[in-house]
N, C-alpha and C positions, 0 to 999 in steps of 0.2 A: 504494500500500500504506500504510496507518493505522499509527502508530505506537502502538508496545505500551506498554500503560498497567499503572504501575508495581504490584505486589500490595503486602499488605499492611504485609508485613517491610521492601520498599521506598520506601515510603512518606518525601519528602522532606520535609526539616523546614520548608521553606516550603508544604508543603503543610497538612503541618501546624498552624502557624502560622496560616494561613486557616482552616482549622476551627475551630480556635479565637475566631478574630475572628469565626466565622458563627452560632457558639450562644452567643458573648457578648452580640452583637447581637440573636439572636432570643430570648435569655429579657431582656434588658433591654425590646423594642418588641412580641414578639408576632408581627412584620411578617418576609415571605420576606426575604431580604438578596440585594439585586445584586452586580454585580462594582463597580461605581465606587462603593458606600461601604465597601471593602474597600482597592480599590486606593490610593490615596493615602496611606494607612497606612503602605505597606511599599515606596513609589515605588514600583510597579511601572502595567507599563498594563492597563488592564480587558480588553484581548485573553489577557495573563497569566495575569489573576486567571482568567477566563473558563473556561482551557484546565483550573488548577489542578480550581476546580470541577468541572468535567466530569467530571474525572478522580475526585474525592472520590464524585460522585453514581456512578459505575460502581462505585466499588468498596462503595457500598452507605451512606456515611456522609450521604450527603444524600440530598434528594427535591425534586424543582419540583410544587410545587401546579398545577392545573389553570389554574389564571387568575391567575397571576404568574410575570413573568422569575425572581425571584430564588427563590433554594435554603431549604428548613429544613432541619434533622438529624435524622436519622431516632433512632431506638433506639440503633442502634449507632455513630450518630454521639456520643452523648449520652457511651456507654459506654466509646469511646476519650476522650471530654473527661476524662470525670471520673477513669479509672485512670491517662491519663499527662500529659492538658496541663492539669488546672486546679490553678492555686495556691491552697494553701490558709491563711489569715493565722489567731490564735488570733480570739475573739469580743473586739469593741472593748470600752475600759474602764468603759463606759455599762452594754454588753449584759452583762457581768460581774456589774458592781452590782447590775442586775438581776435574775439569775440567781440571786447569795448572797441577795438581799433574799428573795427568794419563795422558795427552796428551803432552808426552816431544820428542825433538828431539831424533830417534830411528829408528832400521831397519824399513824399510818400512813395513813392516809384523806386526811387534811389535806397530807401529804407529797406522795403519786400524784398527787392534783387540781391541787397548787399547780404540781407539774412539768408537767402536761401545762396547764393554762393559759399558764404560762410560754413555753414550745414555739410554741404557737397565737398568742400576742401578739408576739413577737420574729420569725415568718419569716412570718404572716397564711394559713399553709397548716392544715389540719388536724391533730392529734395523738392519738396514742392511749400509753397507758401501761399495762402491763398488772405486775400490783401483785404480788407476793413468793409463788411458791410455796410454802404449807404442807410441802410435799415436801423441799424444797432450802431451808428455815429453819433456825439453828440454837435450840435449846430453852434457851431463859432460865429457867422455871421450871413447876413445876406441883403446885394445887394439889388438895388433894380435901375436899370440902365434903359433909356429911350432909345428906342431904333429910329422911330417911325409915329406918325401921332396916333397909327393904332397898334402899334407893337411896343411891349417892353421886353427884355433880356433879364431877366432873374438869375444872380450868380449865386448858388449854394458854393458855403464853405464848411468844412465839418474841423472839429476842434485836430481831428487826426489830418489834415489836410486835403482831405478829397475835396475837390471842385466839382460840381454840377450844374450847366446854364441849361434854362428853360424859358423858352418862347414863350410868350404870352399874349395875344390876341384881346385886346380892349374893346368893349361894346358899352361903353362909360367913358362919358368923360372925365380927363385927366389934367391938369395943369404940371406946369414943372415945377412947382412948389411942392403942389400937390404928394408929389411921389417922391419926394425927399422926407417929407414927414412920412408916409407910409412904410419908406425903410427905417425911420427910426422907430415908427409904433412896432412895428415886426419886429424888429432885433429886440428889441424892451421885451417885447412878449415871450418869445420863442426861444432866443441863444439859451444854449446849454441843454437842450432838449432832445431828446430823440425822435427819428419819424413820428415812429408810435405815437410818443407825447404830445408830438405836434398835431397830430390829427385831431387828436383829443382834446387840447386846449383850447383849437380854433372850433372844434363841435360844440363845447361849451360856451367859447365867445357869442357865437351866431344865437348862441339861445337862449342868450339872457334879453331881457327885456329892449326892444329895438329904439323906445323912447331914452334910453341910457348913453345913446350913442350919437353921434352927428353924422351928416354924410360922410364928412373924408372920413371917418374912423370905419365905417360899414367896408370903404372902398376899400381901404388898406386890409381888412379882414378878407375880402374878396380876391384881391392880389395875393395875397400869402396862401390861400386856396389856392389859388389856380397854379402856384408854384410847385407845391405840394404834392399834387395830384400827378397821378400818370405811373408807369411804368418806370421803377429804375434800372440803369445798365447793370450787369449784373457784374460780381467782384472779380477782378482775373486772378488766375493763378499763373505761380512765378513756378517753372518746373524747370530741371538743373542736375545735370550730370545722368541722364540716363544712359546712355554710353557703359555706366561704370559696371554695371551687369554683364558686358562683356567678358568682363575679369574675373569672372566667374563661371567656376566648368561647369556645373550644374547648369546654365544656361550656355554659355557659350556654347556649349557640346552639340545642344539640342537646338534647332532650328526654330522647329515647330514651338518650343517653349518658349525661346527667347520673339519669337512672329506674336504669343497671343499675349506675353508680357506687354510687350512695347503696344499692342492695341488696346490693350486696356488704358497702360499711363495716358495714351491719346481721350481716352471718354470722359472729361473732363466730369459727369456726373459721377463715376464710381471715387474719382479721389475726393469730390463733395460729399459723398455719403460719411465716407472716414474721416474727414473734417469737421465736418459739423458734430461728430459723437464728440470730437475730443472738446470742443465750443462747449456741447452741454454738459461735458465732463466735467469742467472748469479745473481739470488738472492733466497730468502724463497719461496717454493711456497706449496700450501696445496691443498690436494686431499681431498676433503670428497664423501663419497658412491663413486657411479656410477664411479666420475673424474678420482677413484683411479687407474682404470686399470688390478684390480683383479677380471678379469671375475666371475660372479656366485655368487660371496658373497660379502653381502649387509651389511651393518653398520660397515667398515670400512674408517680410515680415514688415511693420512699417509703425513705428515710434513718434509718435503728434503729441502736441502741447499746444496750450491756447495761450494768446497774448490778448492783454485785456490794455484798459485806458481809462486809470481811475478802478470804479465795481465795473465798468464796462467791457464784455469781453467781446473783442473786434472781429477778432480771426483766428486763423491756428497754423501751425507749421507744420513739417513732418520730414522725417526720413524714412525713405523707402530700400529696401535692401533685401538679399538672401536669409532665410532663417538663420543660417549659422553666423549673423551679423554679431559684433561685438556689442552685447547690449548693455555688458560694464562702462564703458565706454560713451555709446553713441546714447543712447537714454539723460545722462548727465549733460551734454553737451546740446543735444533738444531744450530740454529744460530750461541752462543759462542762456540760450540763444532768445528762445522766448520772450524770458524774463529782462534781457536786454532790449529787447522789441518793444516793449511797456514801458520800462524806464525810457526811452529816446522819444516814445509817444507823448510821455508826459510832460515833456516840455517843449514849450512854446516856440516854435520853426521863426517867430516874427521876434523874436527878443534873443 
């Protein structure tokens, strides 16, 4: 009779232990890992280590390739590393410097590119950045500009730097006084608010007693309407170093893998899906295989963090990589990258 192998709440910490040393090894070489470059580690004997194994590949944390003795770690091998055995140190005082160097306050354009460059140079995996929702901005100012005596130019500015001009079409009269105080009533009302807010402060404006108001005040309520309104362009994403999967035999090898890789990174919806959980995470969150979201292809793993502006969280970052990605490493260096994306947001591009 076979002796009962231990589940997963049972799991010994020398078992443990060996998983650990077996996706340490295999993101460091690439290469399946035996029992005797494990054993010696933890004096034990390779019959030990043997058994430990066995017992890891049954409960599902490992897998033996076709044409090798030694184990890799499947998905869910990956997924107990990373939630409870891997240690995580802050990013060295180098990758730091680096980080502040290239992530300084700057157009917003210049800010997104420089992080997800940054991302791409420090772990040599891919990066995507996807850049401040118009939605979830808060409103720094807005201006309104004469075209025409029946067109005004409306410039949105958001505290993060996004620009927005919208046409506006007059069916009211307007003086050029007129629309200078209008922009002032509007910024008075509105800065520092969000769409959302905005919608809502102007629904309530319109609904308070109409004898409360004069005409220019109606009008100027009318214009900040029709600014408001409509469809906005939707956020780009900054995507960077895909290439670097190349360097990688697990794909390079394979044609076919690395053809539905790269069409996926192309579907700019499937890295939104993984973006936005990490936004409603409001913290680090990690995809390995399947979690990731990239239909079709398998030994992906892909590390996002959200950068906020104030309590407001804007957007998210990410690095995209092979499962056996350094996640000691690249996890730390997401996070400061981030978190540096926040600090350059919070201060003021005009001062």
């Amino acid at each position: 009779m076979s002796a009962r192998r231990p589940t997963e709440e049972e799991l010994p910490k020398r078992e443990k232990e060996i998983l650990r040393a077996i996706v340490q090894d295999f993101i460091a070489t690439g290469e399946p890992v035996g029992s005797g470059a494990i054993a010696p580690r933890y004096e034990l004997s390779s019959a030990t280590v043997r058994s430990a194994m066995a017992d890891l590949e049954a409960l599902g944390y490992l897998e033996k390739p076709h044409t090798s003795a030694g184990r890799v770690p499947t998905d869910k091998g990956y997924r107990l590393y990373v939630d409870s055995l891997l240690r995580i140190r802050a990013p060295g005082p180098k990758e730091r410097e680096r980080i502040e160097r290239r992530v300084q306050p700057a157009s917003l354009s210049e800010l997104m590119a420089g992080a997800g460059q940054t991302l791409h140079q420090l772990t040599h995996h891919a990066s995507v950045v996807l850049a401040p929702t118009f939605e979830k901005a808060l409103l720094r100012r807005i201006e309104f500009v004469r075209l025409r005596e029946d067109r005004v130019l409306a410039i949105l500015v958001t505290q993060a730097g996004m620009v927005q001009n919208r046409l506006i079409t007059l069916d009211f009269p307007l003086l050029s006084g007129e629309l200078e105080h209008a922009t002032n009533v509007v910024n008075e009302l509105l800065a520092e608010l969000t769409l959302e807010q905005i919608h809502e402060r102007l629904q309530r404006e319109k609904q308070k007693e109409q004898a409360l108001y004069d005409e220019l005040h109606r009008k100027s309520l009318e214009l900040a309407q029709r600014a408001f309104d409509g469809e906005l362009p939707e956020a780009p994403l900054h995507l960077e170093g895909e290439a670097s999967f190349l360097n990688e035999p697990a794909f390079a090898e394979d044609l076919e893998k690395m053809r539905k890789l790269f069409s996926s990174l192309a579907e700019k919806e499937r890295l939104l899906v993984v973006l936005r959980r990490a936004i409603e995470g409001r913290e680090v969150q990690i995809f390995i295989g399947a979690e990731s979201e990239l239909s079709g292809v398998s030994g992906v793993s892909i590390v996002a963090a959200p950068y906020t502006q104030g309590e407001i969280t804007l957007g998210a970052m990410a690095v995209i990589g092979p499962t056996r990605m350094n996640y000691a490493k690249v996890i730390p260096v997401v996070e400061y990258t981030a978190r540096a994306v926040s600090r350059a947001l919070g201060v003021d591009p005009e001062h």
